[in-house]
C-alpha positions as CSV (number, residue, x, y, z in Angstrom):
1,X,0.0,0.0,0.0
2,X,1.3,3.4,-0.8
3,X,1.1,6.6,1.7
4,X,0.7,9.6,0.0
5,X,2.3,12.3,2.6
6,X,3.0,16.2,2.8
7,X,5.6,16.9,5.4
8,X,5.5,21.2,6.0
9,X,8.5,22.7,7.0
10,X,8.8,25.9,9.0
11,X,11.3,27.6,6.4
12,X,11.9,27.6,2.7
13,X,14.7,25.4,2.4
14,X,13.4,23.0,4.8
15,X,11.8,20.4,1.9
16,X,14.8,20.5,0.0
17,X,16.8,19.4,3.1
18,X,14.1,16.4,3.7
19,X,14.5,15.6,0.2
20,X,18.1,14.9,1.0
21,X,17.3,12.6,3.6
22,X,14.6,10.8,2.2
23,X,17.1,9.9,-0.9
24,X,19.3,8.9,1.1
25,X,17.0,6.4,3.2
26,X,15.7,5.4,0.0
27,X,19.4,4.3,-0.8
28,X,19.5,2.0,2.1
29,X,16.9,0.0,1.5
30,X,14.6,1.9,4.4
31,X,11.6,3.2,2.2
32,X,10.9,3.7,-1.3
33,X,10.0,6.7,-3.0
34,X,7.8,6.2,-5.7
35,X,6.7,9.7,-6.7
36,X,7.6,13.0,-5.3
37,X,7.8,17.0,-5.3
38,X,8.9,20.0,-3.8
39,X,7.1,23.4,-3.2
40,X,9.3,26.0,-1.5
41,X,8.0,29.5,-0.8
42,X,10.7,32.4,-0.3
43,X,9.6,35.2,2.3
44,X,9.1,37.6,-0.4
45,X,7.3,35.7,-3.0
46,X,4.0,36.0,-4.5
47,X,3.5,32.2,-5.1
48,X,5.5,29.2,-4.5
49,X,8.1,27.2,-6.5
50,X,7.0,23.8,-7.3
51,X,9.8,20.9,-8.8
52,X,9.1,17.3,-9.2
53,X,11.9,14.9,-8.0
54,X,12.9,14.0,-11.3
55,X,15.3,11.2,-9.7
56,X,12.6,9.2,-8.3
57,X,10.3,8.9,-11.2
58,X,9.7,5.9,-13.5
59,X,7.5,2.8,-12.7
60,X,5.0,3.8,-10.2
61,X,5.1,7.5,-10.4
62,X,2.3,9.6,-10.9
63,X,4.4,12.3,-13.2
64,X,3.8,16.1,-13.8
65,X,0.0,16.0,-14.8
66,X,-1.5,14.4,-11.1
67,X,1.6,17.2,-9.6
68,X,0.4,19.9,-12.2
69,X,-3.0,19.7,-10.7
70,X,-2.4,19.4,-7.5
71,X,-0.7,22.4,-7.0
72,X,-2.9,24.1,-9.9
73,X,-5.8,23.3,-7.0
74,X,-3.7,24.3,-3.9
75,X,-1.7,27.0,-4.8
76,X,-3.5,28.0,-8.1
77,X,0.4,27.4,-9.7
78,X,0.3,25.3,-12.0
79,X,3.9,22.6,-11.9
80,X,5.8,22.0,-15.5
81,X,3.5,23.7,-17.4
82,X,0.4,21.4,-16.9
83,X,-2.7,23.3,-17.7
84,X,-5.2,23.8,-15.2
85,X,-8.5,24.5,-17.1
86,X,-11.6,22.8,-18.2
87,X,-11.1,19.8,-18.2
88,X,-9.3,20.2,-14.7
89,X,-13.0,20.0,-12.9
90,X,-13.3,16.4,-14.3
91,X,-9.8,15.2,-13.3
92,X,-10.8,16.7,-9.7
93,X,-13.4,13.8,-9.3
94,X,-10.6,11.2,-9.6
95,X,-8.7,12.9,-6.7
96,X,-11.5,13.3,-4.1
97,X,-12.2,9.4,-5.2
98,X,-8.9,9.0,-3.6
99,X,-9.3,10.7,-0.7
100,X,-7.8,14.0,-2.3
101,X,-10.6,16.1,-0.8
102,X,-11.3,19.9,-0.3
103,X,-10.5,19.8,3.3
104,X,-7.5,18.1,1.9
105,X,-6.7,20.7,-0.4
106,X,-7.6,23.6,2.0
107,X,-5.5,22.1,4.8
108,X,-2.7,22.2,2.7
109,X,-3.1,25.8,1.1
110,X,-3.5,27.4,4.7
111,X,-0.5,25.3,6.3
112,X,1.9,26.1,3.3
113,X,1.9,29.9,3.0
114,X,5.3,32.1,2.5
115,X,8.5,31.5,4.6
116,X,7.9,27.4,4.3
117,X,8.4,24.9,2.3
118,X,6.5,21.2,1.6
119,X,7.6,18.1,0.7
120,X,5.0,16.0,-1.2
121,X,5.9,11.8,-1.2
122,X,4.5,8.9,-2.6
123,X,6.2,6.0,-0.9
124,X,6.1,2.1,0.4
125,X,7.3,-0.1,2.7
126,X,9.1,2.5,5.0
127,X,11.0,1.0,8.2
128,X,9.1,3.7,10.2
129,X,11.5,3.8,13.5
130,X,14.5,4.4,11.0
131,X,12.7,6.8,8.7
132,X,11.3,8.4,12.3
133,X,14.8,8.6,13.2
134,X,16.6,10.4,10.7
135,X,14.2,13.1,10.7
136,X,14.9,13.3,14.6
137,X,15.1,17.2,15.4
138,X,13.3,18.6,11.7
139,X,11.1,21.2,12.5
140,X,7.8,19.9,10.3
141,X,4.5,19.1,10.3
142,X,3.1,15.4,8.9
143,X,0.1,16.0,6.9
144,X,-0.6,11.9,5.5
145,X,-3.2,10.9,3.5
146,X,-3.2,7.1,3.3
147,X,-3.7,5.4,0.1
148,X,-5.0,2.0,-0.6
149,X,-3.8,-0.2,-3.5
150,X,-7.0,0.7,-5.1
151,X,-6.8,4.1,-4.3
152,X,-3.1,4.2,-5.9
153,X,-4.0,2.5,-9.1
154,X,-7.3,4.8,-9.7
155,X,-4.5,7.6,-9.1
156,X,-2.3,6.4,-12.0
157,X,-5.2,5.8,-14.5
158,X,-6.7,8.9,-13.7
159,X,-2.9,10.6,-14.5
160,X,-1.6,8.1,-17.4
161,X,-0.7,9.7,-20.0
162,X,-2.8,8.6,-23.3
């Protein structure tokens, strides 16, 4: 079963710092990242900047269209260039079927605001006292959405590309 989680971190740079670590645990055998993506927000900045962890794609990620308008619907930013439009509304469905709701989406717009940074991670089979561990001392919030296998696939069709 995949979790589908947003860790929030009380600075801009904090995400890209997790990122590190997450890699890294991912190296040793510890958890596996199946999809993932960084929004950091500078101080000063009107709207965020949003990256997908191009590293940790392949089989199993969700790629930049499920990111795209994720984002689009948090942040009104849209990630790689993925329109947010029309058909948008339609695509919407398929995440609030997977537990992608507006309190969801709401939680996460008024948690992530200017001065932070969020790490969004699709992962399995985490050894969650090491993974606990190495972020020991991080200043973040866990926001976790858990996904079933069901869930996860409906995700991926919703998202593949045609």
């Amino acid at each position: 079963m995949a979790t589908l989680s947003v860790w929030k971190f009380e600075d801009a740079t904090g995400a890209e710092e997790a990122e590190r670590t997450l890699l890294s645990l991912q190296t040793q055998g510890l958890i596996e990242v199946r999809d993932a993506a960084v929004v950091s927000w500078a101080p000063e900045a009107k709207k965020p900047k949003t990256r997908q962890l191009h590293n940790v794609t392949g089989a199993g990620a969700l790629g930049g269209a499920f990111w795209g308008l994720l984002f689009g619907l948090i942040f009104f930013v849209p990630l790689l260039g993925a329109a947010v439009g029309a058909a948008a509304g339609a695509t919407a469905g398929a995440l609030t079927d997977v537990g992608i709701d507006d309190s969801f989406i709401n939680g996460v717009r008024d948690k992530v605001t200017p001065g932070t940074s969020a790490l969004f991670v699709m992962t399995t089979g985490g050894v969650l006292d090491k993974v606990t561990e190495a972020f020991s001392g991080s200043k973040m919030e866990l926001i976790q959405t858990n996904l079933s296998h069901e869930e996860e696939e409906a995700l991926r069709a919703a998202f593949a590309p045609e």
